[in-house]
C-alpha positions in Angstrom: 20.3 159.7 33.0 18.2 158.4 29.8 20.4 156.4 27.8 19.4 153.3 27.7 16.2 151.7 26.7 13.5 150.9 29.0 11.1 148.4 27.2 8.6 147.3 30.0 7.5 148.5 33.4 10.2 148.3 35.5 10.4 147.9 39.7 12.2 150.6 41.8 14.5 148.3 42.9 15.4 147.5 38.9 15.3 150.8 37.9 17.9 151.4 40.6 19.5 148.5 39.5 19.9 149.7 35.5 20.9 153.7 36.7 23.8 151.9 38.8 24.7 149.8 35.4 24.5 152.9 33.6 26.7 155.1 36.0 29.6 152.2 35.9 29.0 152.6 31.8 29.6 156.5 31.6 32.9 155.6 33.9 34.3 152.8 32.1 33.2 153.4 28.6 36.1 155.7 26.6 35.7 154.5 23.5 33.1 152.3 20.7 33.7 149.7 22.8 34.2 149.0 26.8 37.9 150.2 27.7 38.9 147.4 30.7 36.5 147.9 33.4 36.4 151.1 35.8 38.6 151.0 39.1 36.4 152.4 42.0 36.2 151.6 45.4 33.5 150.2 47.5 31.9 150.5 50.6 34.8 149.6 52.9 37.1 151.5 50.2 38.6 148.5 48.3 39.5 148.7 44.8 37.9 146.5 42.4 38.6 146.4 38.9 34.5 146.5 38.1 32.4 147.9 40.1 28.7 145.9 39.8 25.5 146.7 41.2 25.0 143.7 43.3 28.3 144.5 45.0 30.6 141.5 43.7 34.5 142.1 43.5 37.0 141.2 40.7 40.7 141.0 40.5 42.4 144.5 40.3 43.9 144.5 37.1 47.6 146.0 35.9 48.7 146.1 39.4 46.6 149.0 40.3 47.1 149.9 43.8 44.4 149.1 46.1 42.5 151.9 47.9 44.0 153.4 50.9 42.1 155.5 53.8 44.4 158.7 54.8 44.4 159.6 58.3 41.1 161.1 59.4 40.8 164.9 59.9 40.1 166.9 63.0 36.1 166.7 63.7 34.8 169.7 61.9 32.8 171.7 64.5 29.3 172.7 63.6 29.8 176.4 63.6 27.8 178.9 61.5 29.7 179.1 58.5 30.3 175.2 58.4 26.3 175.0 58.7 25.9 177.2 55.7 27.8 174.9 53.5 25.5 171.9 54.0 22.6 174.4 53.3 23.6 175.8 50.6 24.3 172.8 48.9 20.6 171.5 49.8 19.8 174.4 48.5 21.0 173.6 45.1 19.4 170.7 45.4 16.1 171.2 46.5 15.1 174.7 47.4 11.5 173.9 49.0 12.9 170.4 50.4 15.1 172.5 52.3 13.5 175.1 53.5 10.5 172.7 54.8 14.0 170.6 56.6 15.0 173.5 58.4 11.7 175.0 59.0 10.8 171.9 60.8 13.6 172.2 62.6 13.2 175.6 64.1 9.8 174.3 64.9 11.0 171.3 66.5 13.6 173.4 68.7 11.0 175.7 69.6 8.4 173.3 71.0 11.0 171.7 73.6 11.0 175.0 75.4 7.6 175.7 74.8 6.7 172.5 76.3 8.9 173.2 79.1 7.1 176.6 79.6 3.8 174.8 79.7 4.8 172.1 82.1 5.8 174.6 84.3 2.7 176.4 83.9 0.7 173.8 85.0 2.5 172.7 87.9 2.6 176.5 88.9 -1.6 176.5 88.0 -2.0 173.7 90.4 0.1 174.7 93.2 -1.4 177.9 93.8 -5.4 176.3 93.4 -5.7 178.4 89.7 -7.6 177.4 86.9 -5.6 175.1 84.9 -7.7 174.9 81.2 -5.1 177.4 79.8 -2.2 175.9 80.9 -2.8 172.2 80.0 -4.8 173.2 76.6 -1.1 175.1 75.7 1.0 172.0 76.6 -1.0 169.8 75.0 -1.1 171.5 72.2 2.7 171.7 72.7 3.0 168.1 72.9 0.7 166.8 69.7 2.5 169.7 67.4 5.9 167.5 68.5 4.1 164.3 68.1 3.0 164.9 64.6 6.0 166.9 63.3 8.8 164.1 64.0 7.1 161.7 61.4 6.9 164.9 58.6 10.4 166.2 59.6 11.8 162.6 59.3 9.7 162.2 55.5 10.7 165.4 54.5 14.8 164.8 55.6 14.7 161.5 53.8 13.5 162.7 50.6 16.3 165.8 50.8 18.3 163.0 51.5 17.7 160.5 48.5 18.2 164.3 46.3 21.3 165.1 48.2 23.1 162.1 47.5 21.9 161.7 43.5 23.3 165.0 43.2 26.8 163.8 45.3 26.7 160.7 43.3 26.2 162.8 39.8 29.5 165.6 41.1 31.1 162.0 41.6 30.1 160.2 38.6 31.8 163.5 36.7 34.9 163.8 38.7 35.2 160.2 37.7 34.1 160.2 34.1 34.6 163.3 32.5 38.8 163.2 32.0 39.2 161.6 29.1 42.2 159.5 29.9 42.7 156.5 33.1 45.5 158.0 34.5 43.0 159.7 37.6 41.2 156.4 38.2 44.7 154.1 38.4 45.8 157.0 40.9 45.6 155.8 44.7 45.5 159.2 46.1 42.4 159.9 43.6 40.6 157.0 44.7 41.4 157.7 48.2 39.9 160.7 47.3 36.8 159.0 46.5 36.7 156.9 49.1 36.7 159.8 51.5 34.4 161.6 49.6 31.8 158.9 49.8 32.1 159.0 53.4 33.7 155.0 53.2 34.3 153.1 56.5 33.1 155.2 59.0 29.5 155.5 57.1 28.7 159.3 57.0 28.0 160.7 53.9 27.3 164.7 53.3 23.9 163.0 52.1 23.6 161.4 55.4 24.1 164.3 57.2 21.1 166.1 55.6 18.7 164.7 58.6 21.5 165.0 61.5 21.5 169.3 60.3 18.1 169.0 60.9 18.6 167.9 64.1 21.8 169.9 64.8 19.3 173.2 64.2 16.6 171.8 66.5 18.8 171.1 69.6 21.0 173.9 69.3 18.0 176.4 69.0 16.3 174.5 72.1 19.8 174.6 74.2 19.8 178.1 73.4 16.4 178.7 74.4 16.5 176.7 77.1 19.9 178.1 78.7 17.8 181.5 78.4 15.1 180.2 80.3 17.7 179.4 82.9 19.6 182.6 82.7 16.0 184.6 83.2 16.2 183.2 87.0 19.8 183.8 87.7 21.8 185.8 84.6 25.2 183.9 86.4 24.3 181.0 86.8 24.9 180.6 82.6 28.5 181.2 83.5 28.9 177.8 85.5 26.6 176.0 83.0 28.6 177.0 79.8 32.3 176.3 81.3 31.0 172.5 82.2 29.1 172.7 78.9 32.0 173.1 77.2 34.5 170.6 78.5 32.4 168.0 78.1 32.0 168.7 74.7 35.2 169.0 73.9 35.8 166.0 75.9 33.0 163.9 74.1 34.3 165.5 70.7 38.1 164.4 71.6 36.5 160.6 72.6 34.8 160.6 69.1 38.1 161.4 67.0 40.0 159.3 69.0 37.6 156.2 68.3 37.5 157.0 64.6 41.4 157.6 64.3 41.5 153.5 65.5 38.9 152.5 62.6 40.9 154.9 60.0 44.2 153.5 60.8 43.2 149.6 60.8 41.2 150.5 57.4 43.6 147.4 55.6 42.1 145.0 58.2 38.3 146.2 57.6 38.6 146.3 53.6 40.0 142.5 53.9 37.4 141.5 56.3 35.0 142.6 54.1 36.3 141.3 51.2 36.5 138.0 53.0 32.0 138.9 53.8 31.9 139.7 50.1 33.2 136.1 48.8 30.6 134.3 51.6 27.6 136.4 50.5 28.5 136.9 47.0 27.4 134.9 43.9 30.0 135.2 41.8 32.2 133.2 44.3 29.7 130.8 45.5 30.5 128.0 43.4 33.8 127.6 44.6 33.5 128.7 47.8 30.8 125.8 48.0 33.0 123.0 46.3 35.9 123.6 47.9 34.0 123.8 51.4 35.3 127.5 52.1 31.8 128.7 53.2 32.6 128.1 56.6 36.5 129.3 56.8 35.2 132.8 55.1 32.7 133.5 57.7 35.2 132.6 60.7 38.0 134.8 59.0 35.9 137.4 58.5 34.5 137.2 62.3 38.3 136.8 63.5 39.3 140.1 61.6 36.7 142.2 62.4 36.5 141.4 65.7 40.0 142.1 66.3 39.6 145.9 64.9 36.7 146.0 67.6 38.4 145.0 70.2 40.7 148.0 69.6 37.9 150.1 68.7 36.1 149.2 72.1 39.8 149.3 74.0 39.8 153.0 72.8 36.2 153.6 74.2 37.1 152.2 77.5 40.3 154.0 78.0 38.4 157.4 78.1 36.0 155.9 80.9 37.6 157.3 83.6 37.9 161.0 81.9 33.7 160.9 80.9 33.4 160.0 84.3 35.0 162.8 85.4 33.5 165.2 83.0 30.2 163.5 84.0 31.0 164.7 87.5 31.5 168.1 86.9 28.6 168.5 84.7 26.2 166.8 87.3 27.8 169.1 89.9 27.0 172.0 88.5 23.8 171.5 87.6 22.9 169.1 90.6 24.2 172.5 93.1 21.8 175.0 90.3 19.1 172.6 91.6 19.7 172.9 95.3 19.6 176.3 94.7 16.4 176.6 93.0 15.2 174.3 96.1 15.8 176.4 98.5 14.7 179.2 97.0 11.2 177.8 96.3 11.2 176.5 99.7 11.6 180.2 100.7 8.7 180.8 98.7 10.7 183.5 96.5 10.2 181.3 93.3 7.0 179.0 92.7 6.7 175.5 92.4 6.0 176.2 88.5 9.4 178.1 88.1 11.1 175.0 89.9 9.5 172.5 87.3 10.3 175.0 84.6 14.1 175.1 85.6 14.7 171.3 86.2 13.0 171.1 82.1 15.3 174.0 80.9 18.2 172.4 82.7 17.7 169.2 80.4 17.3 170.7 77.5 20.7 173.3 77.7 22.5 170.3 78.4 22.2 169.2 75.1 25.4 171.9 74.2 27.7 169.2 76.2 27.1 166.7 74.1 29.3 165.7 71.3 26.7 163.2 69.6 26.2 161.0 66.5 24.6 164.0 64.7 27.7 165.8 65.2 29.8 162.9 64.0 28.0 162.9 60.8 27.9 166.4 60.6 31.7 166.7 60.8 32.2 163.9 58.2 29.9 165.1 56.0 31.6 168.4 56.1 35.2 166.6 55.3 33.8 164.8 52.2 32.3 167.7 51.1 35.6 169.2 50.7 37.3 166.3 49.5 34.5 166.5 46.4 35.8 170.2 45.5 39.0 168.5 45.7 38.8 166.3 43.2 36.5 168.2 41.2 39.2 170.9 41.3 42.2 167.9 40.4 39.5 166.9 37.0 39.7 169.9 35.9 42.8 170.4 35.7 43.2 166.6 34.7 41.1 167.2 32.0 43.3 170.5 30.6 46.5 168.4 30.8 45.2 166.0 28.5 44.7 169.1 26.1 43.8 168.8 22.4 41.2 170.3 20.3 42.0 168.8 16.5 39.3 166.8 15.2 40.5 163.5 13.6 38.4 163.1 10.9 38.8 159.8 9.0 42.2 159.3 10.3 44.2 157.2 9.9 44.6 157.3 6.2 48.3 156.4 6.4 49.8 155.2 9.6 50.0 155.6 13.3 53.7 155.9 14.5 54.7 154.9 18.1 58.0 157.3 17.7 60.3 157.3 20.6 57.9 156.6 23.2 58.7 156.1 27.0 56.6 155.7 29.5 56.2 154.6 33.3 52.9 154.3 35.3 52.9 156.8 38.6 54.4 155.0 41.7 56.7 152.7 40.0 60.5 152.8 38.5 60.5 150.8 35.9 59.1 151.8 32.8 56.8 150.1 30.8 58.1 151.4 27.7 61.4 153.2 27.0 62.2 154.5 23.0 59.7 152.7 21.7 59.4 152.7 18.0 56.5 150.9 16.2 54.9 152.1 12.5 51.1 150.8 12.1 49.9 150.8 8.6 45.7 152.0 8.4 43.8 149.9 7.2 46.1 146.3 7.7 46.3 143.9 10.6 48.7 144.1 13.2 49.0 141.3 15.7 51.1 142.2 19.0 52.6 139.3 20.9 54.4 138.8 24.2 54.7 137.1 27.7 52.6 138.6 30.4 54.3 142.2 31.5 55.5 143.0 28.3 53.1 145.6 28.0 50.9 144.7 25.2 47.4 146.6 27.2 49.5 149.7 27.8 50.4 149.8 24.3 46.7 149.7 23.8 45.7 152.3 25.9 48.4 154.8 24.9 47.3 154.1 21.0 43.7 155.2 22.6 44.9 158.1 24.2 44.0 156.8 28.1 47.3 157.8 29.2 50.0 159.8 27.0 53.5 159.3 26.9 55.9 160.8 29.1 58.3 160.7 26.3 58.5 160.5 22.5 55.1 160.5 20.7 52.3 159.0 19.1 51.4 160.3 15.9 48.2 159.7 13.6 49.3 160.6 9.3 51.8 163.0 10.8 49.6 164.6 13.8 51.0 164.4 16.9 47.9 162.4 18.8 48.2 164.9 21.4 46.9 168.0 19.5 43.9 165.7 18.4 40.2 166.1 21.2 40.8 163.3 23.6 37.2 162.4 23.2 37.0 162.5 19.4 39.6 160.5 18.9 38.6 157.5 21.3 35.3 157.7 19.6 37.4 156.7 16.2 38.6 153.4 18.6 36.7 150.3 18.9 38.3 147.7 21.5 37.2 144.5 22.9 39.6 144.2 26.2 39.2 140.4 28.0 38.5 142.2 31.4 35.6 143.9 28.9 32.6 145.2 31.0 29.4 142.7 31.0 26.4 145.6 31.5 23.5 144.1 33.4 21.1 145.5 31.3 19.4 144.5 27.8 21.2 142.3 25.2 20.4 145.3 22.9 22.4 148.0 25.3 24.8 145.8 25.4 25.6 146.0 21.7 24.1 149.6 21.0 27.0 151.3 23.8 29.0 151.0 21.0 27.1 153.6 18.9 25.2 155.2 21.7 24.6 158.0 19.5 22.2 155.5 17.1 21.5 153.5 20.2 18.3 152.9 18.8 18.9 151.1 15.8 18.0 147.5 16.5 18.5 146.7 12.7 22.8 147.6 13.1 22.3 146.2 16.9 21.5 142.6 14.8 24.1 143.0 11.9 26.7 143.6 14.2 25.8 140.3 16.5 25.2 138.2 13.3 28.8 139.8 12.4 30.3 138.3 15.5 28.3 135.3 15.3 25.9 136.3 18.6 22.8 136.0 16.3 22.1 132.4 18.4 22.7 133.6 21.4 20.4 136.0 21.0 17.9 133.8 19.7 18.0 131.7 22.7 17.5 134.4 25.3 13.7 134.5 26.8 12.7 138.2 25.2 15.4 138.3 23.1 17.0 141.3 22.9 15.0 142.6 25.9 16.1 140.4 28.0 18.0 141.9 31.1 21.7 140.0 30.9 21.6 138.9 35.2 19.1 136.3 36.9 19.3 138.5 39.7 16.9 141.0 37.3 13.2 139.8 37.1 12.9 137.7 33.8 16.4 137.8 33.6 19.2 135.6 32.0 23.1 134.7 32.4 25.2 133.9 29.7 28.4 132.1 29.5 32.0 133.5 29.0 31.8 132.7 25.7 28.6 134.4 25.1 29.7 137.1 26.7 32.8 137.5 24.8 30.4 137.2 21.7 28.3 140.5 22.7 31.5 142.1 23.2 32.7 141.9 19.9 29.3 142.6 18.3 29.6 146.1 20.3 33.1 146.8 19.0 31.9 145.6 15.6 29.0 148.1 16.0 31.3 150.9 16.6 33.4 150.2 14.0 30.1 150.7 11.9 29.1 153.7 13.2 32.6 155.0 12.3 35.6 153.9 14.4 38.9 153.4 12.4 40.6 151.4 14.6 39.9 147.9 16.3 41.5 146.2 19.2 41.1 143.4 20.1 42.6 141.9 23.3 42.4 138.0 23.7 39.5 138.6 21.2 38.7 134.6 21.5 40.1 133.5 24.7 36.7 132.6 26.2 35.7 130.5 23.0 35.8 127.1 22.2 37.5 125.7 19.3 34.7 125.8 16.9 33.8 129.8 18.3 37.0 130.8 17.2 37.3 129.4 14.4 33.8 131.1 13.1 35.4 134.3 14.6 38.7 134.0 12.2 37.1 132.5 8.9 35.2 136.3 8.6 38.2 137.9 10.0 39.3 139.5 7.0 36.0 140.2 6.2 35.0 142.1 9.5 38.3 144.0 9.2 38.4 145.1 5.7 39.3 148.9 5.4 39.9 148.7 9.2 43.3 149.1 11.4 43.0 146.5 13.3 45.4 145.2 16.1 45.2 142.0 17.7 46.5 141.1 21.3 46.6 137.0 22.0 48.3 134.4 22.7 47.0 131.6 20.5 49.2 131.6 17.4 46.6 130.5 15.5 44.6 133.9 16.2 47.6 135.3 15.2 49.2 133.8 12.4 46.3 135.6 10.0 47.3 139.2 10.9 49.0 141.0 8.0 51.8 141.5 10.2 52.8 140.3 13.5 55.7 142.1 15.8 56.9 140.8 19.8 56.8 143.0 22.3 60.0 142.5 25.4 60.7 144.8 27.7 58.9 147.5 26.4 60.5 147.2 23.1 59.8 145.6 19.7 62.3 142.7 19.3 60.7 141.6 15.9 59.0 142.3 13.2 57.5 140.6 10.3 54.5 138.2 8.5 53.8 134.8 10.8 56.0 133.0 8.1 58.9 135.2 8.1 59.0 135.3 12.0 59.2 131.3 12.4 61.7 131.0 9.3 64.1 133.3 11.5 64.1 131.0 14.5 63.8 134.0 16.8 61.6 134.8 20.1 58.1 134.4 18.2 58.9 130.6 16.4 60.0 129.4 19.7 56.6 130.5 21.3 54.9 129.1 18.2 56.6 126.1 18.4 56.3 125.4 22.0 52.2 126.3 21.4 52.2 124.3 18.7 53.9 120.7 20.2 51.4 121.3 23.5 48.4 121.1 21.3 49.4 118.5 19.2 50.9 116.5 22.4 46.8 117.4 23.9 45.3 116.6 19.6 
């Protein structure tokens, strides 16, 4: 995607690494600095609050709902038209990658009958005391054009593949990324969306399904051929074949759904279980899990749970047994009495013993129409995804023209921004967060906001950066309703440091720079704005400096501590401020610091907010006490209002919290 900076060689495996880092950084990033982290799900279509290369899970924050699977659709058959999609989406992709797939394919479902012709020329040569050059120079050249085109057919299908699913990965990256607001990535039925579409739990992926066409193409073309073959010696004896062909398809394809409708429908149970894998392998957990001995207890819970969707799984697969067998039956029947006949004709002499091994060759290979195989399967899924991508890409577009807007907001605000009225509710629950809220922010002064958890101090935040609007009232900037401003522009005039902020595992320099990407290669503001937010030493301490990939797990990589962390975070919102943003948040700016961090922090704050609205979410009062202004949040509303010394002379909500603080750290001093 090109934007960050590669410094050094790098491995495949890194490279794939930093465009995975950079994918989660176009999701989550919607403003100077890292809005929260970005709610995805994973590979067994749990929601995590940050999605990470190496797979590791987090808390889900806010009470976002965790990802759920819908039911699974009817199998998709792989008819004509369905074909055509897949194609013409490879098509798009790669036109000469395709056409080689599919070329090779004909090819391949070509050769089976041509081999079977051969065969059966042979035999025929030999039983009748013929010359036999011909025949066995034509099957064996029959036989090594097979032998070498599975190896090229298989390169060539896994390098469509790899295309395929960069180009399903960039449709999803968009769907996910380009609204300007959250509201789409905190919606369950989005992200169940997005589970579906990247073909979670039951594996099969529209990129997946590149080499199964292939090999859809080759064995339908050779059934075809060879049921033609078969119909040459007796045009009736295709009737027989394709009625037993067909119900055992349909029974095979009825056995599949079935199967999959168990794993869809105990999706809760997989997720958990591999939650429960994700904590034992992980290294994010594995300090506790090894202090507290849990090692073992995670690997036996996950065992227990997944074992018990497989035994439902596999109780499905053998309540159909007696039906395949049946099926099985009447298949072998049919072709078992085509045989006989064949017999006893060549035993008659009125076909040869070439036309016998010809027929007992075509006979295998038409019976590839009664199966319902794994190649079908992934066919069918991929098919379902696919249209659960135009889905959503159809629901982001329209997501993006709700959150409408096209006024630029120039160096606002000049004045104030005005919570006026405002009311609003996330999707799914009753009670609303907010409800007639009215709050006046004066540009270029501190404002601290204080509160118990659930008060809805980050909602507040993300309705002043226009990540969700309000269902009621509004939010106005000098006068202009925030809604008639570009989502986009105006988040770029918003710097925030969340304390779920995203830690990229990429350079120490990206990890500044995101918050100017458009300068991202100015080291010189990269280093005021981390000797700003007193990262300078942090810096200095790293191997390569501000080269130096932030994750062990990187060659010549380092791992920082929360409070280093928190550090880098601040210099990026400090860099965005510097690059223009009028506005800085800061959520729990210090709560990974030590006494000594924060106080460095707060002794320039006035300094690194001059000129700047800046609003401050904590709860350590003596963070908050140096805010221009400090108002509570309850219950959605603003209960009071005033400078830290006004608030604890009026004995209200705010001096009891100040005072309880301020006895538990002199009872700990």
């Amino acid at each position: 995607m090109g934007i960050f900076r590669v410094t050094r060689e790098v491995t495949p495996d890194e490279a794939s690494r930093r465009a995975a880092a950079v994918r989660e950084w176009a999701i989550s990033l919607r403003t100077g600095g890292a809005i929260g982290a970005a709610f995805l799900c994973d590979d067994a279509g749990f929601q995590v609050a940050s999605y990470l290369p190496l797979g590791d899970y987090t808390d889900v924050r806010d009470g976002a709902p965790a990802c759920q699977t819908a039911p699974m659709a009817t199998p998709v058959r792989a008819t004509l038209p369905a074909m055509l999609v897949l194609l013409r989406l490879q098509a798009r992709v790669s036109r000469p990658l395709s056409a080689a797939v599919v070329a090779g394919a004909v090819l391949n479902g070509l050769l089976g009958p041509a081999t079977v012709l051969a065969t059966g020329a042979v035999a025929g040569a030999v039983s009748a005391g013929q010359g036999v050059v011909l025949a066995v120079v034509l099957l064996g050249a029959a036989f090594a054009a097979q032998r070498l085109l599975e190896p090229m057919q298989s390169e060539l299908a896994t390098a469509l593949t790899e295309r395929v699913q960069e180009s399903l990965d960039d449709r999803l990256t968009a769907v996910l990324a380009d609204p300007p607001g959250l509201a789409h990535l905190e919606d369950a039925a989005v992200l169940n969306g997005v589970a579906r579409a990247q073909g979670a739990v039951t594996g099969s992926s529209p990129a997946r399904a590149t080499g199964a066409l292939a090999g859809i193409i080759g064995s339908r073309l050779r059934a075809g051929l060879s049921l033609a073959i078969v119909g040459a010696w007796h045009w009736w004896a295709l009737l027989p074949l394709i009625a037993a062909y067909s119900v055992s398809y349909a029974a095979s394809r009825w056995h599949w759904h079935q199967v999959t409708q168990v794993i869809y429908g105990r999706t809760e149970a997989l997720r958990r279980s591999y939650y429960l894998r994700g904590l034992a392998l992980g290294a994010r957990a594995a300090k506790e899990t090894r202090v507290f001995g849990l090692a073992g207890w995670l690997v036996d819970r996950y065992r227990d749970r997944w074992l018990a969707v497989m035994r439902e799984v596999w109780g499905k697969r053998r309540e159909g047994w007696l039906a395949a067998l049946g099926v099985f039956v009447l298949l072998g029947a049919v072709e078992l009495g085509l045989l006989l006949l064949a017999g006893r004709e060549a035993v008659s002499g009125r076909i040869g013993a070439g036309q016998i091994v010809t027929l007992i060759g075509a006979l295998a290979g038409a019976s590839l129409f009664a199966e319902f195989s794994d190649r079908q399967f992934q066919f069918s899924e991929a098919i379902t995804a696919l249209g659960e991508l135009k889905s959503l890409e159809a629901a982001a577009a329209r997501s993006s023209g709700v959150m409408g807007g096209s006024g630029e907001p120039g160096q606002r605000p000049r004045v104030a921004i005005r919570f006026e009225q405002v009311g609003f509710t996330y999707p799914g629950r009753e009670r609303p967060v907010f409800e007639g809220l009215d709050l006046e922010i004066e540009a270029g002064r501190s404002l601290a906001v204080v509160g118990e958890n659930g008060a809805g101090k980050t909602t507040f935040v993300k309705l002043l950066a226009r990540l969700h609007d309000p269902q009621s009232g509004r939010i106005t900037v000098d006068g202009v309703d925030l809604r008639q401003l570009e989502p986009r522009a105006w988040q770029r005039r918003v710097a925030a440091v969340f304390q779920d902020f995203t830690r990229f595992e990429l350079s120490a320099h990206d990890n500044v720079a995101f918050g100017a990407i458009e300068q991202q290669g100015d080291r010189r503001a990269v280093e005021r704005a981390s000797e700003r937010a007193g990262a300078a030493a942090v810096i200095a301490r790293l191997p390569r400096g501000w080269d130096t990939p932030l994750s062990r797990e990187l060659e010549g990589g380092a791992e920082l501590s929360e409070g280093e962390w928190q550090r880098l975070a601040l210099a990026r919102a400090l860099r965005a401020v510097e690059a223009g943003a009028g506005v800085l948040v800061l959520d729990e700016p210090t709560a990974s610091l030590d006494v000594r961090g924060e106080a460095e922090v707060y002794e320039r704050f006035l300094e690194l907010t001059r000129g700047v609205t800046t609003i401050v979410i904590s709860h350590r009062f003596s963070t908050v006490r140096r805010a221009d202004r400090i108002v509570v949040l309850e219950e959605g509303r603003v209960i009071e209002d005033g400078s830290h010394d006004q608030l604890v002379r009026a004995g209200g909500r705010y001096a009891t919290m100040y005072r309880l603080q301020a006895a538990r750290f002199g009872a700990e001093g």
